[in-house]
N, CA, C and O atoms as CSV, one atom per row, in Angstrom:
chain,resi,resn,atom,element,x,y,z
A,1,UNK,N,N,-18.186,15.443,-7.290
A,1,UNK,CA,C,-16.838,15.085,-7.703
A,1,UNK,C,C,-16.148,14.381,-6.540
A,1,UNK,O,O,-16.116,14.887,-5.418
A,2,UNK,N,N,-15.514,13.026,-6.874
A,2,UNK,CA,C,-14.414,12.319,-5.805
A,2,UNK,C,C,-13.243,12.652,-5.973
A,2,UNK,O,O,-12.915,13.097,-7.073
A,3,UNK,N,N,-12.265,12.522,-4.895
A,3,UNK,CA,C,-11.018,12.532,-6.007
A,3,UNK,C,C,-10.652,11.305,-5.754
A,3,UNK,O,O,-10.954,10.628,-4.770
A,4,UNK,N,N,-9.693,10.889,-7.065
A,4,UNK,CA,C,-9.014,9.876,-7.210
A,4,UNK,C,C,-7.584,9.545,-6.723
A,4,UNK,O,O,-7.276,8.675,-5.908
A,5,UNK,N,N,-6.812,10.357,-7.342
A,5,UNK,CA,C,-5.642,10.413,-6.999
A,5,UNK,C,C,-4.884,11.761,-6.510
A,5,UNK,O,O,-5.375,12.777,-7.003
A,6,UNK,N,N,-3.872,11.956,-5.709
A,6,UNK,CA,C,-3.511,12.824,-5.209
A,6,UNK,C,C,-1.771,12.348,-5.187
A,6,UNK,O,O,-1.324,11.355,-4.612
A,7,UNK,N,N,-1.120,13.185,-5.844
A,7,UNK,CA,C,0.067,12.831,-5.806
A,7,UNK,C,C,0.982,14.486,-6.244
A,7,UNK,O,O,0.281,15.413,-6.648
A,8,UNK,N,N,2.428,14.682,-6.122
A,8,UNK,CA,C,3.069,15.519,-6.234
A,8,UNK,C,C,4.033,14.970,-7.427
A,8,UNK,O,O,5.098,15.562,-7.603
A,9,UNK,N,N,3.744,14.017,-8.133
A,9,UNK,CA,C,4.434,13.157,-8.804
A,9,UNK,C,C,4.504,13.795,-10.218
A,9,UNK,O,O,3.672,13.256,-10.948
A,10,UNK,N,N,5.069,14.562,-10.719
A,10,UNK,CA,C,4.292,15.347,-12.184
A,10,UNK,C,C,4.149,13.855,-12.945
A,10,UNK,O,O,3.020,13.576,-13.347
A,11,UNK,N,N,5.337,12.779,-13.189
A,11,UNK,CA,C,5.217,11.691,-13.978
A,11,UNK,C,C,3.573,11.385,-13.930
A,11,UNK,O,O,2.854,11.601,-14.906
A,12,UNK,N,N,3.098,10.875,-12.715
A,12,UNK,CA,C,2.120,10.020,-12.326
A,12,UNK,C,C,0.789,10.774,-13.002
A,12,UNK,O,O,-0.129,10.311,-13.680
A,13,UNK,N,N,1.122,12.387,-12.445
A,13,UNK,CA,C,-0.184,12.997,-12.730
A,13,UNK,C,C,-0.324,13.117,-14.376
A,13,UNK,O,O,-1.447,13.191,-14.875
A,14,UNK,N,N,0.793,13.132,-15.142
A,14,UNK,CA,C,0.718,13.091,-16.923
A,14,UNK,C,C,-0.099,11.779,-17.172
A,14,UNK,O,O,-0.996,11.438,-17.943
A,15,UNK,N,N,0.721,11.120,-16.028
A,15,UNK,CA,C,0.343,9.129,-17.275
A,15,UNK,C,C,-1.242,9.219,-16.690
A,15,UNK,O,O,-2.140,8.816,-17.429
A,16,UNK,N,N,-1.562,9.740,-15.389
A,16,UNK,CA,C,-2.922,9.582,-14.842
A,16,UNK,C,C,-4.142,10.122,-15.695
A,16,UNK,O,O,-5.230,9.575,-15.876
A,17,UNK,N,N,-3.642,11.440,-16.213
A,17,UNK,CA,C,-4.658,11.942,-16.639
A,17,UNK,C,C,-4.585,11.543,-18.599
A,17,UNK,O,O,-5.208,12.021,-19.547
A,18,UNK,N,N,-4.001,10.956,-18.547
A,18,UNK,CA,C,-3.622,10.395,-19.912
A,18,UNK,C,C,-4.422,9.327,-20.343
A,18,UNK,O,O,-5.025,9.263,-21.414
A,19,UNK,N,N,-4.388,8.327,-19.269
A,19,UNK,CA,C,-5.470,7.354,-19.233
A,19,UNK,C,C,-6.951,7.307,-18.823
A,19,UNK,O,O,-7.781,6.530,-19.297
A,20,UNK,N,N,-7.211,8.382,-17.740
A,20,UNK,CA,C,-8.273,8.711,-18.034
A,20,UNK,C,C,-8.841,9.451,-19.261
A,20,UNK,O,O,-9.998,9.059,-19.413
A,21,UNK,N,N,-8.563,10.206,-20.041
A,21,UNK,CA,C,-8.950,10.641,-21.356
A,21,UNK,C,C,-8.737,9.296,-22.041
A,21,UNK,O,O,-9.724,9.074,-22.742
A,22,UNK,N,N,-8.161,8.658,-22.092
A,22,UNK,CA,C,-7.765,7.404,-23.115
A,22,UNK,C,C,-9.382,6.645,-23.188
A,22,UNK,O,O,-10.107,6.093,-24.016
A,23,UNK,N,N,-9.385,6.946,-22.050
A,23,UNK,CA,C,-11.214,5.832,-21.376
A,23,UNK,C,C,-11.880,7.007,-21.578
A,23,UNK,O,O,-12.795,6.758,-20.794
A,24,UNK,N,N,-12.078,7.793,-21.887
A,24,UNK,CA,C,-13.246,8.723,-21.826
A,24,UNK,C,C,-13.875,9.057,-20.722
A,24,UNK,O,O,-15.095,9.160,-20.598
A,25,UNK,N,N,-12.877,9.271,-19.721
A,25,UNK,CA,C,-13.710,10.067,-18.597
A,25,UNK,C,C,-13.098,10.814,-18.231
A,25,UNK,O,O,-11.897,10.662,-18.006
A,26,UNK,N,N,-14.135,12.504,-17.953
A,26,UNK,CA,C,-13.441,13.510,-17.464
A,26,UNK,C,C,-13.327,13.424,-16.439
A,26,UNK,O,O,-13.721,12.553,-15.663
A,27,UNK,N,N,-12.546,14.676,-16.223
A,27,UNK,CA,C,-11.548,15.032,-15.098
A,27,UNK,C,C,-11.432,16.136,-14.612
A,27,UNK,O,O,-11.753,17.004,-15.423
A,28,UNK,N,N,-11.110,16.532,-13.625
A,28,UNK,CA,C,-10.283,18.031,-13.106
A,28,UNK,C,C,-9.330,17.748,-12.588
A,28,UNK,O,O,-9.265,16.671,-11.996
A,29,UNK,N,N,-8.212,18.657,-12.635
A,29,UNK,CA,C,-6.799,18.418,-12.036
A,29,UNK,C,C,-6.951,20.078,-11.361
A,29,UNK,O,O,-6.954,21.151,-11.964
A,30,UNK,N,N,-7.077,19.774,-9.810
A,30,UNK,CA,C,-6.834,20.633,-8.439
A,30,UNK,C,C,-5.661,20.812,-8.092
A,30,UNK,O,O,-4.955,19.804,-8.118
A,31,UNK,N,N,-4.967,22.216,-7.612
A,31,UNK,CA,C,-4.031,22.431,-6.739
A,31,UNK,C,C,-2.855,22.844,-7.875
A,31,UNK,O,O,-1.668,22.780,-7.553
A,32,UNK,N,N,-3.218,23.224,-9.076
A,32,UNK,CA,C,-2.256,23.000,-9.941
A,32,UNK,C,C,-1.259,24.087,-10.022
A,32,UNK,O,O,-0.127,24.110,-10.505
A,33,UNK,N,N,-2.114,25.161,-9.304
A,33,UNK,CA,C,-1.616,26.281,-9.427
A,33,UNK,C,C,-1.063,27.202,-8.131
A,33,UNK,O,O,-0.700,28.355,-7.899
A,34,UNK,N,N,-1.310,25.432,-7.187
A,34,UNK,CA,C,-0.217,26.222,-6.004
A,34,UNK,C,C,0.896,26.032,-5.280
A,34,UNK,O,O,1.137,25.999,-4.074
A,35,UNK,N,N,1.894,25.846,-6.840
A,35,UNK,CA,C,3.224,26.160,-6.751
A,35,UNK,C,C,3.694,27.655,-6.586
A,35,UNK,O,O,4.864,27.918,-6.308
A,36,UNK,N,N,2.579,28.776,-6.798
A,36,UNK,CA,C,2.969,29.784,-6.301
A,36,UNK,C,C,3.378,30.218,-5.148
A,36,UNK,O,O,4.261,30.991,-4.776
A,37,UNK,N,N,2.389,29.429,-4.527
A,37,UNK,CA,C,2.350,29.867,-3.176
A,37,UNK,C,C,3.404,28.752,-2.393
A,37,UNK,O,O,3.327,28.806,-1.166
A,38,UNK,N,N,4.049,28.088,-2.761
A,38,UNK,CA,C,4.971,27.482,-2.077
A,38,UNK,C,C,6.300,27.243,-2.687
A,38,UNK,O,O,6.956,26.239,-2.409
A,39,UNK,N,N,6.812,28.394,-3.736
A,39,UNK,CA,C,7.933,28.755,-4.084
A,39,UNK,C,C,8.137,27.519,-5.450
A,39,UNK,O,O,9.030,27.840,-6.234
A,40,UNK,N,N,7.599,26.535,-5.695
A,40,UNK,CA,C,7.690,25.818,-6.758
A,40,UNK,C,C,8.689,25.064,-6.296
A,40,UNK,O,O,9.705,24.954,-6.982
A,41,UNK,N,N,8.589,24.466,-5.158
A,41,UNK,CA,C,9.319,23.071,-4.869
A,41,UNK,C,C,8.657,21.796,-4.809
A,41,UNK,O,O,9.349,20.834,-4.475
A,42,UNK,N,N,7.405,21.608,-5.081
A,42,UNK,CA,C,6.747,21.079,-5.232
A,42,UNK,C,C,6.353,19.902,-4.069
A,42,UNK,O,O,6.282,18.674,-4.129
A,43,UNK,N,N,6.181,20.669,-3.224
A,43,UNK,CA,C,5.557,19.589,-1.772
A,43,UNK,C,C,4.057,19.472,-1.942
A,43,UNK,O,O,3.551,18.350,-1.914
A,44,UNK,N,N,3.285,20.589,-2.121
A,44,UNK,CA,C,1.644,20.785,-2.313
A,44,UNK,C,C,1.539,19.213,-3.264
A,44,UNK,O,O,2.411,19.113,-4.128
A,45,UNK,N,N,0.705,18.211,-3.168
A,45,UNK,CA,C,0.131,17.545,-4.494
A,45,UNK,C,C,-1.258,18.306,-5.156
A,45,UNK,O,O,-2.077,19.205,-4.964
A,46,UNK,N,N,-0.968,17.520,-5.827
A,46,UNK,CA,C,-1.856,18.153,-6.993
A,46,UNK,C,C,-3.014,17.036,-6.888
A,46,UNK,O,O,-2.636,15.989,-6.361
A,47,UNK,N,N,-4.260,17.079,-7.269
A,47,UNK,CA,C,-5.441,16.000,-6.788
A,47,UNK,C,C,-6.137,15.960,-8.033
A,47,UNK,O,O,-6.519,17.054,-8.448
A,48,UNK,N,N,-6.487,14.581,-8.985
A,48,UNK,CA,C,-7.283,14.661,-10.043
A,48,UNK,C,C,-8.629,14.033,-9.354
A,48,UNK,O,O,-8.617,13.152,-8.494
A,49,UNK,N,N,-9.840,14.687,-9.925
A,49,UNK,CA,C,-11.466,14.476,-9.266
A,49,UNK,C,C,-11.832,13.915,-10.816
A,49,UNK,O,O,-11.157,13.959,-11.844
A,50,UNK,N,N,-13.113,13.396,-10.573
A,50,UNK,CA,C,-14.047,12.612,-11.630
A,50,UNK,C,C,-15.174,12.775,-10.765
A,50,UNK,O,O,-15.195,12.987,-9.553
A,51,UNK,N,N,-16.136,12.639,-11.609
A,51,UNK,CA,C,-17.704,12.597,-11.262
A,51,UNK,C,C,-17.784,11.592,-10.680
A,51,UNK,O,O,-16.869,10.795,-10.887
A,52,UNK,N,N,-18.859,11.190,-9.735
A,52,UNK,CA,C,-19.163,10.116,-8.893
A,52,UNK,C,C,-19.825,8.858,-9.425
A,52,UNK,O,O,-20.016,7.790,-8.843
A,53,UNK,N,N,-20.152,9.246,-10.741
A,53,UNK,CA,C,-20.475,8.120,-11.509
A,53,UNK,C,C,-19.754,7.467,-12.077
A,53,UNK,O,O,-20.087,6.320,-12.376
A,54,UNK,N,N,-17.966,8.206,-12.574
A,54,UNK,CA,C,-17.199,8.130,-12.685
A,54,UNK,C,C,-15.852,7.273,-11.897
A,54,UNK,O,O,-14.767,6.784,-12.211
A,55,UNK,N,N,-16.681,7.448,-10.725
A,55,UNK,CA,C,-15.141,7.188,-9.628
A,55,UNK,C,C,-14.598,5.163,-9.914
A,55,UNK,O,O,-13.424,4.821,-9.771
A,56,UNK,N,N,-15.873,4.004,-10.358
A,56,UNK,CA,C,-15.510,2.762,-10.095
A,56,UNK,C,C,-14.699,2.773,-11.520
A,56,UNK,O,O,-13.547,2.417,-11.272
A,57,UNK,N,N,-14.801,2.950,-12.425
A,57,UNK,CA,C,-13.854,2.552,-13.864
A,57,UNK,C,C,-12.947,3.435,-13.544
A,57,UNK,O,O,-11.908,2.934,-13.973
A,58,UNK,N,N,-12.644,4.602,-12.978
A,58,UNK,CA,C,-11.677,5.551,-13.186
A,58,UNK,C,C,-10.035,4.777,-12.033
A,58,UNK,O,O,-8.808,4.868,-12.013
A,59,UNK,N,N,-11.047,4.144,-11.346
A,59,UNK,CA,C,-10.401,3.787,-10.030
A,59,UNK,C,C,-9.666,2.201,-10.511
A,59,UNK,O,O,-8.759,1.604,-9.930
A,60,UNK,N,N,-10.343,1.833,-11.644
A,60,UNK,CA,C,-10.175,0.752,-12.069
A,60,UNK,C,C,-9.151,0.675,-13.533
A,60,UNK,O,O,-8.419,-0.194,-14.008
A,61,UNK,N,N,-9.401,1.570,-13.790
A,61,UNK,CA,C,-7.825,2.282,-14.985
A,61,UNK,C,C,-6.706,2.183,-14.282
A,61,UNK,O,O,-5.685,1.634,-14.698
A,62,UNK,N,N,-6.841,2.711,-13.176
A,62,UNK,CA,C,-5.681,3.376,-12.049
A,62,UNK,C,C,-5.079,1.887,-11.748
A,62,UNK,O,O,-4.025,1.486,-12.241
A,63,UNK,N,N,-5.740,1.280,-11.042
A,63,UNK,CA,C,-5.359,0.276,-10.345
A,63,UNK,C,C,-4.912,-0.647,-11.868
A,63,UNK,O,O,-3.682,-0.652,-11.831
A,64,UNK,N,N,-5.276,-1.270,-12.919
A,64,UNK,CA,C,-4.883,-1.538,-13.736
A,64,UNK,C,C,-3.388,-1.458,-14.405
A,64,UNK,O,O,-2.573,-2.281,-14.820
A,65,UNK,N,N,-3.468,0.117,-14.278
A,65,UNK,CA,C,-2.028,0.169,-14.817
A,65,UNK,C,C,-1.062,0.634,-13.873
A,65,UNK,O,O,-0.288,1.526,-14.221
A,66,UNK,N,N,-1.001,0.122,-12.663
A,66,UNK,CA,C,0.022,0.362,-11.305
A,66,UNK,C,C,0.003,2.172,-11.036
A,66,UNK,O,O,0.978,2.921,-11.094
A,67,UNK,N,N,-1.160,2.470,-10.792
A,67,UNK,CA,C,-1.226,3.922,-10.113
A,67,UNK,C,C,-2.194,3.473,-8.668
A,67,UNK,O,O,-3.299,2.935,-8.744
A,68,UNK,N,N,-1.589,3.784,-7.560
A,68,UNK,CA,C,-2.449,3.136,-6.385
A,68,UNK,C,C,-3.521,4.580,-6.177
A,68,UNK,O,O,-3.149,5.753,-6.217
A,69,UNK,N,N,-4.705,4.153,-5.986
A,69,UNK,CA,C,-5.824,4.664,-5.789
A,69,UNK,C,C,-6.335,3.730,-4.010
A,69,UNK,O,O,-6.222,2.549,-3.683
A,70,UNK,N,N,-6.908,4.996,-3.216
A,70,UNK,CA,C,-7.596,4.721,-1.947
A,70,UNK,C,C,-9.026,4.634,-2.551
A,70,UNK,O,O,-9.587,5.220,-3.477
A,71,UNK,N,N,-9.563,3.239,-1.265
A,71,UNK,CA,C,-10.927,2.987,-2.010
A,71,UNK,C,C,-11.842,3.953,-1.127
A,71,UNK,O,O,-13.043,4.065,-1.377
């Protein structure tokens, strides 16, 4: 698994993982659950991964529809 994007953005991470399902590629969404541990102010980001076979179209959705992805 790579990750793709990493953001604290809830917007970004909805439309992100929105479009990846749209394309048919899975996903995991990391870190989701540690707003506990930092009172739910939301500094932690949250990180979506894809398979490594996954990472050039996924990276290429992203960049497509103005979500910046590191190569």
């Amino acid at each position: 698994m790579k990750e793709l994007v990493k953001t604290n953005d809830p917007t970004v991470l909805a439309f992100a993982t929105a479009l990846l399902a749209g394309e048919g590629i899975e996903h995991f969404v990391l870190d989701v659950h540690m707003s506990m541990l930092e009172g739910s102010i939301g500094i932690l980001p949250k990180r979506i991964m894809v398979a490594d076979d996954d990472l050039a179209p996924a990276r290429r959705a992203m960049r497509d529809n103005g979500i910046e992805v590191e190569d």
